[in-house]
Backbone as a printed PyTorch tensor [residue, N CA C, xyz], in Angstrom:
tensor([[[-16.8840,  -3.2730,  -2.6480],
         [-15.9290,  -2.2050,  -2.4230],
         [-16.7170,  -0.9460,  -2.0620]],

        [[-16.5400,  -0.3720,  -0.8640],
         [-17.2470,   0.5330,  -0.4080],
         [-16.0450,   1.9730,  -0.5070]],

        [[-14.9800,   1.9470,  -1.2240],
         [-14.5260,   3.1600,  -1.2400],
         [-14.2010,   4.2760,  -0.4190]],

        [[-14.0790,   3.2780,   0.7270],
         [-13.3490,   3.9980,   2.0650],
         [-12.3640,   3.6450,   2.3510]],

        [[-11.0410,   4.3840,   3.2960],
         [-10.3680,   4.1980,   3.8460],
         [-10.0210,   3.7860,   5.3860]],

        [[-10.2870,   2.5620,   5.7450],
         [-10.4130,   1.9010,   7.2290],
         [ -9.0640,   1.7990,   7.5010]],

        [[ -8.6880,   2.6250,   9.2350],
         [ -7.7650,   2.1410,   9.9840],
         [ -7.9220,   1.1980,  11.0970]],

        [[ -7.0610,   0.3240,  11.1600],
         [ -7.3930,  -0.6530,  12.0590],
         [ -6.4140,  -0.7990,  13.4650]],

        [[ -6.5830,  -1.1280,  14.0990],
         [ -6.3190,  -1.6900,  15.0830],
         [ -5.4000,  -3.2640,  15.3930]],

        [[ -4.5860,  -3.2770,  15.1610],
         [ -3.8920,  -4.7250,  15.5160],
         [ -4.1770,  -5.2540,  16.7450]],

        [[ -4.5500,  -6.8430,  16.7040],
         [ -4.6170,  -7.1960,  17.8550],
         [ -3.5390,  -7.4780,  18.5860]],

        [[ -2.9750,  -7.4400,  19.6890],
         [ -1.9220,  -8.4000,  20.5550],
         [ -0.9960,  -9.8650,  19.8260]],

        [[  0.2050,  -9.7600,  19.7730],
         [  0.6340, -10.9240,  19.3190],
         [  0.6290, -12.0670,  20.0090]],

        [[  0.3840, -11.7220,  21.3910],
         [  0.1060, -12.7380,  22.6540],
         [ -1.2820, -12.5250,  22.8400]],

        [[ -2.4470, -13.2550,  23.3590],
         [ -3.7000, -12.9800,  23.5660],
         [ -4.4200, -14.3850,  24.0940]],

        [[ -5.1570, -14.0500,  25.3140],
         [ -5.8080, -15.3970,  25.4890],
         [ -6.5330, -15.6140,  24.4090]],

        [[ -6.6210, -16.7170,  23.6350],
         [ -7.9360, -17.1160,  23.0360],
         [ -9.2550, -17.2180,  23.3340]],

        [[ -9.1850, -17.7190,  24.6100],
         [-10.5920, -17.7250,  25.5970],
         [-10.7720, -16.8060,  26.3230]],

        [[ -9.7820, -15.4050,  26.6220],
         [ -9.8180, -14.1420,  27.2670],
         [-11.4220, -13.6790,  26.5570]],

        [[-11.3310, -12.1760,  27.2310],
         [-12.6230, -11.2030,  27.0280],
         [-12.6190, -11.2510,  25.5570]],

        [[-13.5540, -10.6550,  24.7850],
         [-13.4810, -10.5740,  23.4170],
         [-12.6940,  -8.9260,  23.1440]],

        [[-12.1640,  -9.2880,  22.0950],
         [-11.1400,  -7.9630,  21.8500],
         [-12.1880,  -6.8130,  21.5980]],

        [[-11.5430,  -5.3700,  21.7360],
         [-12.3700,  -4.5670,  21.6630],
         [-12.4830,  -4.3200,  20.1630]],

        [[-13.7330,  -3.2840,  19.4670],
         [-13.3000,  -3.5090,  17.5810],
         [-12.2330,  -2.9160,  17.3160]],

        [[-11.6810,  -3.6750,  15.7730],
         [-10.3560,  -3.3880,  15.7100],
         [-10.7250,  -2.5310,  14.5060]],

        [[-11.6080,  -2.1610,  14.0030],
         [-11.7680,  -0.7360,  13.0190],
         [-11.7960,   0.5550,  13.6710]],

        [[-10.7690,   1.3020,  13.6530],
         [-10.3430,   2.2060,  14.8930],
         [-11.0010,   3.6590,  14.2190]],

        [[-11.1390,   3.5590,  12.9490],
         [-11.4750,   4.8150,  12.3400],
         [-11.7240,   4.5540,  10.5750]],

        [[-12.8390,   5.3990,  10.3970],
         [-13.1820,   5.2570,   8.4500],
         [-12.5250,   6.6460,   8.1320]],

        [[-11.7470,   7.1830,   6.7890],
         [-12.4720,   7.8580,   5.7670],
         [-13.4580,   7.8060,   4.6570]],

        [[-14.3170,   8.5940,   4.7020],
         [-15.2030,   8.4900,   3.5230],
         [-14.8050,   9.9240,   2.7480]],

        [[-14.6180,   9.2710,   1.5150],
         [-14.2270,  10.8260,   0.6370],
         [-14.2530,  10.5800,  -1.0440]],

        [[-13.4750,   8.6980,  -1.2890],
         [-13.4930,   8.6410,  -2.1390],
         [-14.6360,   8.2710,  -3.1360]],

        [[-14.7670,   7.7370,  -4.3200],
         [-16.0620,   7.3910,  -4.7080],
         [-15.3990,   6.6160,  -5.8870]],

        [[-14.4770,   6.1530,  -6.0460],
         [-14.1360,   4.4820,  -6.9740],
         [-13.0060,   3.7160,  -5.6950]],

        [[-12.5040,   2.7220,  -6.5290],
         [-11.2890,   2.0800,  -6.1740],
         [-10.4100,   2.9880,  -5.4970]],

        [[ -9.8680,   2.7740,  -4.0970],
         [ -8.5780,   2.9110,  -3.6400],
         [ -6.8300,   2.5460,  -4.1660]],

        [[ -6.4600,   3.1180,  -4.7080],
         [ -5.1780,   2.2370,  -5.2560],
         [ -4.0650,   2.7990,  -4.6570]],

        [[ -3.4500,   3.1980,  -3.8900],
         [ -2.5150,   3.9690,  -3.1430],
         [ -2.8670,   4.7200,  -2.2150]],

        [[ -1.8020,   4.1660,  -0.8730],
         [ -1.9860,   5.4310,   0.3590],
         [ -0.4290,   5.3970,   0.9460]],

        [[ -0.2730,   6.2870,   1.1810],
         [  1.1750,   6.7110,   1.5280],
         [  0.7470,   7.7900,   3.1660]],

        [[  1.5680,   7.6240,   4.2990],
         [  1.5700,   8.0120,   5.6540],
         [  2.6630,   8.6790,   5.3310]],

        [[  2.4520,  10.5980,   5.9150],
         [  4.2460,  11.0280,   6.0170],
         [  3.9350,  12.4020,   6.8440]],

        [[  5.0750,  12.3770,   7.9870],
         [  4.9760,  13.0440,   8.4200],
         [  5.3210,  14.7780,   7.7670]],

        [[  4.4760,  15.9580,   8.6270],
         [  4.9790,  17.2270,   8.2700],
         [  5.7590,  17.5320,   9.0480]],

        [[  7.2330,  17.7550,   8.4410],
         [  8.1720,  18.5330,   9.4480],
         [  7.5070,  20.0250,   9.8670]],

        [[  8.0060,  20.2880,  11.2940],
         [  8.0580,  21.0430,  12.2390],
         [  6.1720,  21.6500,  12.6440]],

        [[  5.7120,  20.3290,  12.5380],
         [  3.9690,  19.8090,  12.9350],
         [  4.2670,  18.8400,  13.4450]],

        [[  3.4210,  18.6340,  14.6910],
         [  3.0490,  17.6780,  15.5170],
         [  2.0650,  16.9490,  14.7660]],

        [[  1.9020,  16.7360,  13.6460],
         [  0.9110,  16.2050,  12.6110],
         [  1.4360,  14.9270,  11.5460]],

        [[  0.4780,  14.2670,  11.2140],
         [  0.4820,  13.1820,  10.2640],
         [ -0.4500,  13.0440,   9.3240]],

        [[ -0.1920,  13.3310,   7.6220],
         [ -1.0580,  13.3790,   7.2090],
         [ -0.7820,  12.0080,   6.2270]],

        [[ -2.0080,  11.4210,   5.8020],
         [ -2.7210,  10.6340,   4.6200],
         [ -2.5920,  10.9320,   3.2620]],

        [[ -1.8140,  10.7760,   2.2840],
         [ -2.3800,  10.5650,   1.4690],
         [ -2.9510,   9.5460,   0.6950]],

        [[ -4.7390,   9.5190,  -0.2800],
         [ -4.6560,   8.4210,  -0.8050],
         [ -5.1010,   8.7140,  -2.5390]],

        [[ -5.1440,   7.7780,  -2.7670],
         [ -5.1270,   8.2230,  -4.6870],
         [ -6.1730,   6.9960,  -5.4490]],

        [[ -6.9590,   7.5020,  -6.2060],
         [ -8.1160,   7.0490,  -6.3250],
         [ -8.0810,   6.6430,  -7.0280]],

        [[ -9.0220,   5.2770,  -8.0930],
         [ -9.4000,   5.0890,  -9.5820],
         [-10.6050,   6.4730, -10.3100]],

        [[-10.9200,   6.8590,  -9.0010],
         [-12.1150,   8.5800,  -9.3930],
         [-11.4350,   9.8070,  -9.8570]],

        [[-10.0090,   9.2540,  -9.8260],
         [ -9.4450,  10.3950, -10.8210],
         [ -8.6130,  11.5940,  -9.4510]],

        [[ -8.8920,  11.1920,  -8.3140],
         [ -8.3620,  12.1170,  -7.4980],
         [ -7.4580,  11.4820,  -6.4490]],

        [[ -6.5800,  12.6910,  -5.5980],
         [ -5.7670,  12.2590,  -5.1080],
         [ -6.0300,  13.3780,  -3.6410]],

        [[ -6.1300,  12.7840,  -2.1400],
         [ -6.7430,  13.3880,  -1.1470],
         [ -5.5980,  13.6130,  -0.2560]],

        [[ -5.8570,  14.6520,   0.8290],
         [ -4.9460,  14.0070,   2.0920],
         [ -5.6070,  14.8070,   3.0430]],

        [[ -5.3790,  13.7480,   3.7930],
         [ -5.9660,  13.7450,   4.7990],
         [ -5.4020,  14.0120,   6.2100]],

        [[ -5.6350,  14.7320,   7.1610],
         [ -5.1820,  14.9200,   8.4910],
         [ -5.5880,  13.7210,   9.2930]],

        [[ -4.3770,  12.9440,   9.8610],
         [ -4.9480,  12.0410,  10.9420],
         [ -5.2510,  12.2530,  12.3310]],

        [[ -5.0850,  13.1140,  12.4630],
         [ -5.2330,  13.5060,  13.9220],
         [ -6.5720,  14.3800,  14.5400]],

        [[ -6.9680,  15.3430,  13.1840],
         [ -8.6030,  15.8490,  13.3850],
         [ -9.4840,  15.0530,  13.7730]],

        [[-10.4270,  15.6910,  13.7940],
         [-11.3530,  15.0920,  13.8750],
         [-12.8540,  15.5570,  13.1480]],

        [[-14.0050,  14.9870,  13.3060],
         [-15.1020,  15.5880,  12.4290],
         [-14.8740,  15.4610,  10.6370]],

        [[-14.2850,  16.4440,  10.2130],
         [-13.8650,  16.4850,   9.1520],
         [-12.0880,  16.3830,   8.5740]],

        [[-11.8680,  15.2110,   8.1050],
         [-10.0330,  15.2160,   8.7120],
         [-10.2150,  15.3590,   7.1750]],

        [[-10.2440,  15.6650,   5.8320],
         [-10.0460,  15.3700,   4.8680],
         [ -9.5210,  17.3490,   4.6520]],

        [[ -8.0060,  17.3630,   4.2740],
         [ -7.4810,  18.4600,   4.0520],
         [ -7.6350,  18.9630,   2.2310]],

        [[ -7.1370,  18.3580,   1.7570],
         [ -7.1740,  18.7660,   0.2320],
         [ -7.5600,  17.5220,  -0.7390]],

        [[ -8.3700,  18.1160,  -1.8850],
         [ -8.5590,  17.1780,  -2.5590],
         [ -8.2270,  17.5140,  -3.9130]],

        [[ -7.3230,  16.7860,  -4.8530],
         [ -7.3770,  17.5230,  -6.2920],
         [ -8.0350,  16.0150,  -7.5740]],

        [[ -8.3080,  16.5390,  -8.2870],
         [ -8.6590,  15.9050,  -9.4700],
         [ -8.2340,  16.3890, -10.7720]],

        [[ -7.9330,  14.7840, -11.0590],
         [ -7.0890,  14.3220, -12.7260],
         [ -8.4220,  13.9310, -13.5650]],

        [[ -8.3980,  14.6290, -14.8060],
         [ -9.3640,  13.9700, -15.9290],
         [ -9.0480,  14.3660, -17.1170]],

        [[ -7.6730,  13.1960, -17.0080],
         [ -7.1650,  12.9260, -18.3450],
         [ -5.6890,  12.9780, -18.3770]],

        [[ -5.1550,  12.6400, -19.6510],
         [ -3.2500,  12.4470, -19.7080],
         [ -3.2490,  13.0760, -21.0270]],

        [[ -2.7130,  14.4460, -20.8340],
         [ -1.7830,  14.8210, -21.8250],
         [ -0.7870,  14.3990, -22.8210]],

        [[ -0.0710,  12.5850, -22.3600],
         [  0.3440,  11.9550, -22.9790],
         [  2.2660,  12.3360, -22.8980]],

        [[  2.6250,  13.0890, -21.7510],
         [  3.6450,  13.8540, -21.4950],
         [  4.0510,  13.4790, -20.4400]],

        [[  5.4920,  13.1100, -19.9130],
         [  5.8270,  12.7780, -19.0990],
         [  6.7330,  14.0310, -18.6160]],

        [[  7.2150,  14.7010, -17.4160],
         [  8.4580,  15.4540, -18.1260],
         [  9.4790,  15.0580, -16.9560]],

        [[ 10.5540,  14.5380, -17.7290],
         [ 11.3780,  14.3440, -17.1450],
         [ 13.2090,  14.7700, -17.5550]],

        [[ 13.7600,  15.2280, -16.0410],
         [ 14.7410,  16.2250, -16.3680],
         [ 16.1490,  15.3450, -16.4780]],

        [[ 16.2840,  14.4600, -15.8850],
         [ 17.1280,  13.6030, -16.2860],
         [ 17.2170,  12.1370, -15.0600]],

        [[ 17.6890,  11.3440, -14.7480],
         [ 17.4190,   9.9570, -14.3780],
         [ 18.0750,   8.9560, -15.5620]],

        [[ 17.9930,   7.6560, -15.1370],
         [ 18.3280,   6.7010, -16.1720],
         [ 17.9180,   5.6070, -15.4320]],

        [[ 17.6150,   4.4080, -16.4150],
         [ 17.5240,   3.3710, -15.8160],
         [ 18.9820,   2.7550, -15.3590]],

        [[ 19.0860,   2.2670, -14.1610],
         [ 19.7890,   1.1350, -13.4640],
         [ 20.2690,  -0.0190, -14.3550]],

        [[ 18.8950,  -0.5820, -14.0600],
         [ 18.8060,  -1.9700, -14.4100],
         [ 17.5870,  -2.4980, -14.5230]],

        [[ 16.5730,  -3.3120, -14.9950],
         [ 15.6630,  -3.4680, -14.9350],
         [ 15.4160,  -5.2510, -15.1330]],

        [[ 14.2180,  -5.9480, -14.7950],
         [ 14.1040,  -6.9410, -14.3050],
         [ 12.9390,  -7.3300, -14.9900]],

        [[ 12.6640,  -8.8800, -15.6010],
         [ 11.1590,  -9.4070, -15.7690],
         [ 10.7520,  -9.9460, -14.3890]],

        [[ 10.4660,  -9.1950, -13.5370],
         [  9.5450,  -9.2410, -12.5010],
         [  8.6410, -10.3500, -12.3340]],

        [[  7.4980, -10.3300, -12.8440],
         [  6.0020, -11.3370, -12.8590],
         [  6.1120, -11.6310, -14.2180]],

        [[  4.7710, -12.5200, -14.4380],
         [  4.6310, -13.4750, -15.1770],
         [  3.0400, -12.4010, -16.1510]],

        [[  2.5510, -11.5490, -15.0810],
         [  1.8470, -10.5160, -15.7860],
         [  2.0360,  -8.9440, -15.1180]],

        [[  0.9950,  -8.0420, -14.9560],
         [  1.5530,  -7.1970, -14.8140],
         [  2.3250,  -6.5380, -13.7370]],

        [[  2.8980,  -5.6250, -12.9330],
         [  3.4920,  -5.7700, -12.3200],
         [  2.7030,  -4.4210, -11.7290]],

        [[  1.7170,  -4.3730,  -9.9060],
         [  1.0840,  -3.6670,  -9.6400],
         [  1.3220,  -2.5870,  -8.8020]],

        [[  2.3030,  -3.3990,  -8.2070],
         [  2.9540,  -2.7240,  -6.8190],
         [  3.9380,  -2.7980,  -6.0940]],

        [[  4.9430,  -1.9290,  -5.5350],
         [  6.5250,  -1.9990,  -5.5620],
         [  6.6290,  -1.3540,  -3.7170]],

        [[  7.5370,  -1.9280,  -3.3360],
         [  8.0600,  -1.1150,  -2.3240],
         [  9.4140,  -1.4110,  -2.4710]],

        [[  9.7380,  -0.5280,  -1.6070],
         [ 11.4220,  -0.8900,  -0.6890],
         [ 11.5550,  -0.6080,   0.4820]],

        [[ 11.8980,  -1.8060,   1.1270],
         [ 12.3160,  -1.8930,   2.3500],
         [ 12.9980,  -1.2850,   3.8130]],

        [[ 12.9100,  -0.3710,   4.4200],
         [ 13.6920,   0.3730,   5.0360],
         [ 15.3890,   0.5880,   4.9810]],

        [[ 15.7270,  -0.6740,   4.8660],
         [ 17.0760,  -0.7460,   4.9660],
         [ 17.4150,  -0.1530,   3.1570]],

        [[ 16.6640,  -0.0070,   2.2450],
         [ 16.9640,   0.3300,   1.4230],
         [ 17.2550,  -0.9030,   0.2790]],

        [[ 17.6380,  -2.1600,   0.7150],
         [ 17.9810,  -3.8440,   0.4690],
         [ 17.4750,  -4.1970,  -0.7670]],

        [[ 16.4120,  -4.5850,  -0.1000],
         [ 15.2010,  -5.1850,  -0.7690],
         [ 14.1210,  -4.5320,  -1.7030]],

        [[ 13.8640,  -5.0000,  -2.6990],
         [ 12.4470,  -4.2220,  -3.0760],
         [ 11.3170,  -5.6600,  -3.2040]],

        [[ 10.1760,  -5.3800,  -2.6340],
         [  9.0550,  -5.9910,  -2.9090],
         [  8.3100,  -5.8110,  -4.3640]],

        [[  8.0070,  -6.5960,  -4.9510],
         [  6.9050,  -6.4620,  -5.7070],
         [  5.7310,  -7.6640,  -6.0660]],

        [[  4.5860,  -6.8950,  -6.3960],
         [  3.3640,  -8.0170,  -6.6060],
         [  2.5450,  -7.4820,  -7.3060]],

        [[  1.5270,  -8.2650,  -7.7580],
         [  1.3670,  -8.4420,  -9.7270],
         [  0.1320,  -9.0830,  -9.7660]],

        [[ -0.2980,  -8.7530, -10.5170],
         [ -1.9040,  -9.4680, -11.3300],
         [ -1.2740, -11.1970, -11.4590]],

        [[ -0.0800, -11.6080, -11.0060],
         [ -0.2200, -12.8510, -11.5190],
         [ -0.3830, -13.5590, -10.3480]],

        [[ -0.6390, -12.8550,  -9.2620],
         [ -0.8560, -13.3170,  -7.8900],
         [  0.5810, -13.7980,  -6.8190]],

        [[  1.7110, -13.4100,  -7.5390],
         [  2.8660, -13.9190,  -6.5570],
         [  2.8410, -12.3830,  -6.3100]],

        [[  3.6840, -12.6820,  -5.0580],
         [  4.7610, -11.4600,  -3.8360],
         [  6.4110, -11.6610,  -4.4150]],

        [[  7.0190, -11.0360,  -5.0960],
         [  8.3550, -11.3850,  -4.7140],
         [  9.2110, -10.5240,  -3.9650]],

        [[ 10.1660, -11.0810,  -3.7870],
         [ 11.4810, -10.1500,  -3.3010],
         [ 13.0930, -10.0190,  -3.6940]],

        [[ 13.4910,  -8.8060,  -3.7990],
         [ 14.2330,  -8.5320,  -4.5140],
         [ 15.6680,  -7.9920,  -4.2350]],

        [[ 16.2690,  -8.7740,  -4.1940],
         [ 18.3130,  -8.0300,  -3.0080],
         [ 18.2330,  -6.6940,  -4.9180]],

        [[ 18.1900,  -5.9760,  -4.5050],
         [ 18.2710,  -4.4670,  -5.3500],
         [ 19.7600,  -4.4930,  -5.2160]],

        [[ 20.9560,  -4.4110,  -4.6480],
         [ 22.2310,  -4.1880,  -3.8610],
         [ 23.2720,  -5.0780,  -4.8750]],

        [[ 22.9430,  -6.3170,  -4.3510],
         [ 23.7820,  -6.9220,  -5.0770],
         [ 24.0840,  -8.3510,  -5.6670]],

        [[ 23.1120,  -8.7800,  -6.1690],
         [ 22.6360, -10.0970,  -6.9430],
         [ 22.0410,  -9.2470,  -7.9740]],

        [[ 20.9040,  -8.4800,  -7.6020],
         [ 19.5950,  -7.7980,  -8.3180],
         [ 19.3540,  -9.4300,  -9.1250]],

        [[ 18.6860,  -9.9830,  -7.7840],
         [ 18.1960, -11.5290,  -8.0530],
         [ 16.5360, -11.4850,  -7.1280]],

        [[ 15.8160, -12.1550,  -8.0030],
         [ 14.3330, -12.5350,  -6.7740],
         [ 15.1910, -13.7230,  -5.7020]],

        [[ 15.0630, -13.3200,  -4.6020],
         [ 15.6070, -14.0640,  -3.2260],
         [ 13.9420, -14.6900,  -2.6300]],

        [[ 13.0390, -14.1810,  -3.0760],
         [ 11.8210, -15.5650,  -2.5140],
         [ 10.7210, -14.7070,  -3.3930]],

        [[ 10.0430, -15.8770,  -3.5990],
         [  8.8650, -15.7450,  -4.1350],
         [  7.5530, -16.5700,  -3.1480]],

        [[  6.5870, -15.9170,  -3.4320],
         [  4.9800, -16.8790,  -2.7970],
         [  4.0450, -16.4830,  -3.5720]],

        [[  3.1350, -16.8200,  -3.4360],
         [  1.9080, -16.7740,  -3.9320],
         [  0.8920, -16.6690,  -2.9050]],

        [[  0.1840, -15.8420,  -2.6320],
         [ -0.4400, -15.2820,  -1.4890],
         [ -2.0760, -15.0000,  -2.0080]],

        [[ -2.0840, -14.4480,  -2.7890],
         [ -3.7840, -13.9740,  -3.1530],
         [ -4.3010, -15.0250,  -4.3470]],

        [[ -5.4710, -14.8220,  -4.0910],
         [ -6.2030, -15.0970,  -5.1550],
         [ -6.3830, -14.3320,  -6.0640]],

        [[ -6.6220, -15.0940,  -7.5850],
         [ -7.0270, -14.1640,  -8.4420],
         [ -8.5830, -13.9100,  -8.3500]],

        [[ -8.9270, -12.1540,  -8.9090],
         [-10.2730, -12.1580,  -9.1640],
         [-10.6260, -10.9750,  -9.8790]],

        [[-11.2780, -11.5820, -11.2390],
         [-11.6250, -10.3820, -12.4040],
         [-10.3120, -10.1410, -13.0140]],

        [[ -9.4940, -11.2590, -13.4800],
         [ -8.2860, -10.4520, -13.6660],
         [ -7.1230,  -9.4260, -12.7090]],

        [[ -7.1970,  -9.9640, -11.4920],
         [ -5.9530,  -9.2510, -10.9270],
         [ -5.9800,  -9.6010,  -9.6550]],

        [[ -4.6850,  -9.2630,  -9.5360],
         [ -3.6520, -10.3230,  -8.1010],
         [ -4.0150,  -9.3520,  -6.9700]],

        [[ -2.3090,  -9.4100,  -6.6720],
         [ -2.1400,  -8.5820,  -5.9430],
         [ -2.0790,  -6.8180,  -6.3590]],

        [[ -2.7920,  -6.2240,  -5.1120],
         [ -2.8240,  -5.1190,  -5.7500],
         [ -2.0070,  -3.8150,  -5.1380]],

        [[ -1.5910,  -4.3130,  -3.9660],
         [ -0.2690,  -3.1020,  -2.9750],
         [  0.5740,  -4.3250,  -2.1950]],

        [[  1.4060,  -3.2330,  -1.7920],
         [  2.5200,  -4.3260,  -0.9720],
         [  3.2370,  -3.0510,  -0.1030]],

        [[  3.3280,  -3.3730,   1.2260],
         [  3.9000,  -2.4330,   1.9670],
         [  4.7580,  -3.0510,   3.1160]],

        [[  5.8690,  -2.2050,   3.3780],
         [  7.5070,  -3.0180,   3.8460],
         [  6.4990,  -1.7900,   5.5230]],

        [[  6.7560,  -2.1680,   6.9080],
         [  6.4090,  -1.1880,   7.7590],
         [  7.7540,  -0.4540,   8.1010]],

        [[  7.6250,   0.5600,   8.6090],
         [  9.1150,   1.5060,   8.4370],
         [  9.8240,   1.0460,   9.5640]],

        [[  9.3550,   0.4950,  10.6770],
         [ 10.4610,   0.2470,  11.9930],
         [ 10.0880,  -0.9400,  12.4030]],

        [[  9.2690,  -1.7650,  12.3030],
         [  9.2410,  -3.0680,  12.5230],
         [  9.1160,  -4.2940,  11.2660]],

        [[  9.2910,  -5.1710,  11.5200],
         [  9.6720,  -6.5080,  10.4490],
         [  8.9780,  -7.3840,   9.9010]],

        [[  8.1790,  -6.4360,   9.8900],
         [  6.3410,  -6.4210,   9.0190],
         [  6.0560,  -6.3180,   7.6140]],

        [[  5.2120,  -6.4130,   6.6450],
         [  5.1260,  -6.6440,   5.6570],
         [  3.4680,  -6.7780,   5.1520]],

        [[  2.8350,  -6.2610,   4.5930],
         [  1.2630,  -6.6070,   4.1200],
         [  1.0390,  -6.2500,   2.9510]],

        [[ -0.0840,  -6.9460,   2.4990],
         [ -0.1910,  -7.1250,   1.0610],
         [ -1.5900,  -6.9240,   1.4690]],

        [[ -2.3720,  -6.9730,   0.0280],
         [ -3.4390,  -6.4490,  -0.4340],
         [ -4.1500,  -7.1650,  -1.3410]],

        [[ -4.7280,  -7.9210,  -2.1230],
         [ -5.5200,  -8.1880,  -3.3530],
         [ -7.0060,  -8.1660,  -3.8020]],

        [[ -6.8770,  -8.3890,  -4.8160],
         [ -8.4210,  -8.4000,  -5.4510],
         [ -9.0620,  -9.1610,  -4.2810]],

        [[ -8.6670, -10.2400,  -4.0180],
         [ -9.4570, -11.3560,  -3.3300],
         [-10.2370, -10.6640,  -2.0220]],

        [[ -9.8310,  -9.3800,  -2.2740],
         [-10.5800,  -8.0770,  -1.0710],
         [ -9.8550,  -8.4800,   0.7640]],

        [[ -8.4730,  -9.6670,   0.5630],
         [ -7.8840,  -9.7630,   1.6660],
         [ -6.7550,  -9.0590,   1.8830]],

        [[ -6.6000,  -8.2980,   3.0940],
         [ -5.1340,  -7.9800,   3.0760],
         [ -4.4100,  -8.8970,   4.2160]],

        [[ -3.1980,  -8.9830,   4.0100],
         [ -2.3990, -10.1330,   4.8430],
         [ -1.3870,  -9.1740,   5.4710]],

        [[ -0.7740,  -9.6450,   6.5440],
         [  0.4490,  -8.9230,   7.2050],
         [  1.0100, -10.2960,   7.4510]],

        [[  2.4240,  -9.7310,   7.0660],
         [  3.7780, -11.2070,   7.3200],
         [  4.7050, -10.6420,   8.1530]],

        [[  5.0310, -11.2820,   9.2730],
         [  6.1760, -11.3340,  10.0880],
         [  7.2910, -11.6130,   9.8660]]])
């Protein structure tokens, strides 16, 4: 684990096999952090022609980053060292809630349409979840390997196409169609 943030490049869903060799598909690094990566979230700034990064560290910090600079794209950086043990919260309630996995439960999305929620877990399955109206798992897989104790470690729904990628220890990330 080298504690960077690599953007990549997708190849073509059509492609000769025996065509030219693709050009590299690591399109760009950040270097900033200095443990584990565990969250990155893309969002645009209203009324900026801009897109910024954020990502959130096991080093206790949380960055963001400008994607569009260059040289130095890393905008703010803050650091956590330590929990007060305080949550504060003004009001909310739980829904409903679910035994999910079989251990812990690492990483959550929801789906554009709002539908579905993803989640995946140190126990190495992906599931999926009708939130709406079963609030039933509608598929499960098993996708990563375990390693050192833990599965999967993100799961991300793409916002306009019918995409899907995961992440795990096994240091692979997958994209599903």
């Amino acid at each position: 684990m080298d504690s960077t943030i690599r953007v990549w490049n997708l190849p073509p869903q059509k492609r000769d096999n025996y065509g030219p060799i693709d050009s590299p598909l690591n399109f760009t690094t950040y270097i900033g952090h200095t443990d584990a990566i565990w969250d990155l979230r893309l969002f645009p700034i209203c009324n900026l022609n801009t897109q910024f990064l954020a990502s959130a560290s096991a080093d206790g910090t949380v960055k963001i980053w400008n994607t569009e600079a260059e040289g130095s794209p890393l905008k703010s950086s803050w650091g956590y060292y330590g929990n007060d043990g305080e949550l504060p919260v003004n009001g909310g309630k739980c829904n409903f809630s679910m035994l999910a996995h079989l251990d812990s439960v690492t990483t959550l999305d929801i789906d554009p349409s709002g539908m579905i929620l993803i989640s995946g877990g140190h126990d190495t399955s992906i599931r999926l979840w009708d939130i709406v109206s079963t609030r039933q798992c509608v598929q499960e897989f098993v996708s990563h390997r375990r390693k050192s104790d833990e599965g999967v470690l993100c799961v991300e729904y793409h916002r306009s196409l019918p995409w899907m990628a995961s992440g795990g220890a096994d240091s692979v990330v997958k994209i599903y169609c």
